[in-house]
C-alpha positions as protocol buffer text, in pm:
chain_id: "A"
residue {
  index: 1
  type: UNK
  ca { x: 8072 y: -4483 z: 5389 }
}
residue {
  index: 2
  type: UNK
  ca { x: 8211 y: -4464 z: 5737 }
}
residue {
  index: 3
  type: UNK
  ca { x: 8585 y: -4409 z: 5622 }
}
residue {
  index: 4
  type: UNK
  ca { x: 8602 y: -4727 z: 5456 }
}
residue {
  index: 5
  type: UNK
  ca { x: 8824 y: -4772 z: 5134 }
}
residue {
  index: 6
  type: UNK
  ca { x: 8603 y: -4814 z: 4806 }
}
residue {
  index: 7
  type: UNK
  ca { x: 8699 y: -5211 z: 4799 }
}
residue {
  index: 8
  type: UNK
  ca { x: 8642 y: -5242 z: 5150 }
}
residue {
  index: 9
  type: UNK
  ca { x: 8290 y: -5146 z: 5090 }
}
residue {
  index: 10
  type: UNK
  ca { x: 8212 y: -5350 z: 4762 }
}
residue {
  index: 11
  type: UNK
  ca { x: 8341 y: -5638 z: 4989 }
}
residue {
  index: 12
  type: UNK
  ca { x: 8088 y: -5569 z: 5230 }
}
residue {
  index: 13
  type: UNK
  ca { x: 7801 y: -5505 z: 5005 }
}
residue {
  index: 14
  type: UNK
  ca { x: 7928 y: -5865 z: 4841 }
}
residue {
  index: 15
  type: UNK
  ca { x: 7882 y: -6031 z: 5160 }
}
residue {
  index: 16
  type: UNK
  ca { x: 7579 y: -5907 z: 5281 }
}
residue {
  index: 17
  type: UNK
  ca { x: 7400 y: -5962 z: 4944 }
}
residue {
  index: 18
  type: UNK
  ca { x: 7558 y: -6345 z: 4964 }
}
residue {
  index: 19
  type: UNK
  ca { x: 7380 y: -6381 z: 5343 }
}
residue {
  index: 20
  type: UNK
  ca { x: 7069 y: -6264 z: 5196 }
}
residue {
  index: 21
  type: UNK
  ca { x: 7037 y: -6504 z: 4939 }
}
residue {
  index: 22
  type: UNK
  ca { x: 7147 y: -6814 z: 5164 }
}
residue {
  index: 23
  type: UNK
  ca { x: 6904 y: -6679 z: 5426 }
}
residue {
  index: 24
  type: UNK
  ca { x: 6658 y: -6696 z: 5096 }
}
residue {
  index: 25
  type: UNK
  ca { x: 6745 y: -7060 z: 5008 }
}
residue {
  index: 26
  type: UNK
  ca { x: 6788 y: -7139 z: 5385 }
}
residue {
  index: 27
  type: UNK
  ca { x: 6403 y: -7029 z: 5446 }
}
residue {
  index: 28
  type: UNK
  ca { x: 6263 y: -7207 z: 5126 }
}
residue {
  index: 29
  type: UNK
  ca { x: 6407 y: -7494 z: 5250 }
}
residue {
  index: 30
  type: UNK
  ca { x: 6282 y: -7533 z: 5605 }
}
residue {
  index: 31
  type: UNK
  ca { x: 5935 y: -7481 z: 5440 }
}
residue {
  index: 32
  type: UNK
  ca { x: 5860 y: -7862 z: 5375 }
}
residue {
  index: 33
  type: UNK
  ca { x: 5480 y: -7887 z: 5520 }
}
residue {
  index: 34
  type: UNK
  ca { x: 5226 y: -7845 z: 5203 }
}
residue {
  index: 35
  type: UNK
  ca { x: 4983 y: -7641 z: 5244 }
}
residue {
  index: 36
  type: UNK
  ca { x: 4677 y: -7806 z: 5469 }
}
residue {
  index: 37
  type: UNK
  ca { x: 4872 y: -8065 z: 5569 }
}
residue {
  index: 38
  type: UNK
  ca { x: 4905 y: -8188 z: 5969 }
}
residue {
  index: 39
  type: UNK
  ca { x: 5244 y: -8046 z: 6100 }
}
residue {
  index: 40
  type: UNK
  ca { x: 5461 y: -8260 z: 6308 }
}
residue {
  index: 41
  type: UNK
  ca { x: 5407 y: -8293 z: 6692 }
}
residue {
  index: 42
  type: UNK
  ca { x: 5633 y: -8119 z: 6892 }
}
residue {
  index: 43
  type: UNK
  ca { x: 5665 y: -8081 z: 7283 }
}
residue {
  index: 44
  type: UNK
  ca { x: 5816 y: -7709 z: 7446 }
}
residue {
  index: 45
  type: UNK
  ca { x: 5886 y: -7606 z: 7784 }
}
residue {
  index: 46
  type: UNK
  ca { x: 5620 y: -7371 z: 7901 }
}
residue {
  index: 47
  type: UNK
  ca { x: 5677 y: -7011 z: 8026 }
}
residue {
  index: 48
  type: UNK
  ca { x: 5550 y: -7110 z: 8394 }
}
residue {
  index: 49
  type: UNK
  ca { x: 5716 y: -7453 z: 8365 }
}
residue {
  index: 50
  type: UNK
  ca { x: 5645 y: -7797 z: 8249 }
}
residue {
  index: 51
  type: UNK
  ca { x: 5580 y: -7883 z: 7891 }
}
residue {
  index: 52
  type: UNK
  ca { x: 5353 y: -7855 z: 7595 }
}
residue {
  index: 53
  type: UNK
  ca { x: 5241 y: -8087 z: 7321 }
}
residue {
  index: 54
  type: UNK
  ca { x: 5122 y: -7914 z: 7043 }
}
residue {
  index: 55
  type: UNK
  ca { x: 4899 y: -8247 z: 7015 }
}
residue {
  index: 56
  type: UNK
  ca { x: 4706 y: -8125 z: 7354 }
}
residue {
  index: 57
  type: UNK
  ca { x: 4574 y: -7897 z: 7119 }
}
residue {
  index: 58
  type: UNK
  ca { x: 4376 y: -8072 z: 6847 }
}
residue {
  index: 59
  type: UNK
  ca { x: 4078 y: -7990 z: 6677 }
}
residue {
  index: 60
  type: UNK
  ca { x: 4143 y: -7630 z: 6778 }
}
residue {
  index: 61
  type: UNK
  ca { x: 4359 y: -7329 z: 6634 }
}
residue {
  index: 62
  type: UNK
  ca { x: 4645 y: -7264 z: 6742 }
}
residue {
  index: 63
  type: UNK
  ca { x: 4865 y: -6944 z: 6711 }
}
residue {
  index: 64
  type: UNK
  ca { x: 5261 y: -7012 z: 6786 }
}
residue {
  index: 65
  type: UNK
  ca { x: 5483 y: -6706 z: 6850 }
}
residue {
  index: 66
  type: UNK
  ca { x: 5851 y: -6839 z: 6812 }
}
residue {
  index: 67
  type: UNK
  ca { x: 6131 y: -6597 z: 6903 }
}
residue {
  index: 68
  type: UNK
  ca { x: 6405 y: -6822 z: 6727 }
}
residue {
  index: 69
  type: UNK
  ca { x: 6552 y: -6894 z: 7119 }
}
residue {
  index: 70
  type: UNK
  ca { x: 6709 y: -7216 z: 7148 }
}
């Protein structure tokens, strides 16, 4: 596997298969909302400018597309 010694790669496989389960535990854990229940109200910058309360929105459904930018 690209030239790598045998240990080198069982390190490797160790460490990815360690990120995958804290991603696992890490993703479980930011999901706190029950199901049906109101979310929390949030303001974003918009695209164009300005910002966005997720409240502005009530009574209607909303889709959010989150890239994970900070």
């Amino acid at each position: 596997m690209l030239g790598l010694r045998p240990t080198a790669v069982r390190r490797l496989r160790a460490a990815f298969a360690a990120a995958l389960l804290l991603a696992g535990f890490a993703c479980a854990a930011l999901a706190q909302i029950p199901l049906g229940a109101t979310g929390p109200d949030f303001t974003k910058t918009a695209l164009g400018g300005g910002s966005v309360s997720i409240s502005q929105y009530g009574g209607k459904v909303v889709v959010l597309f989150l890239l994970g930018y900070s």
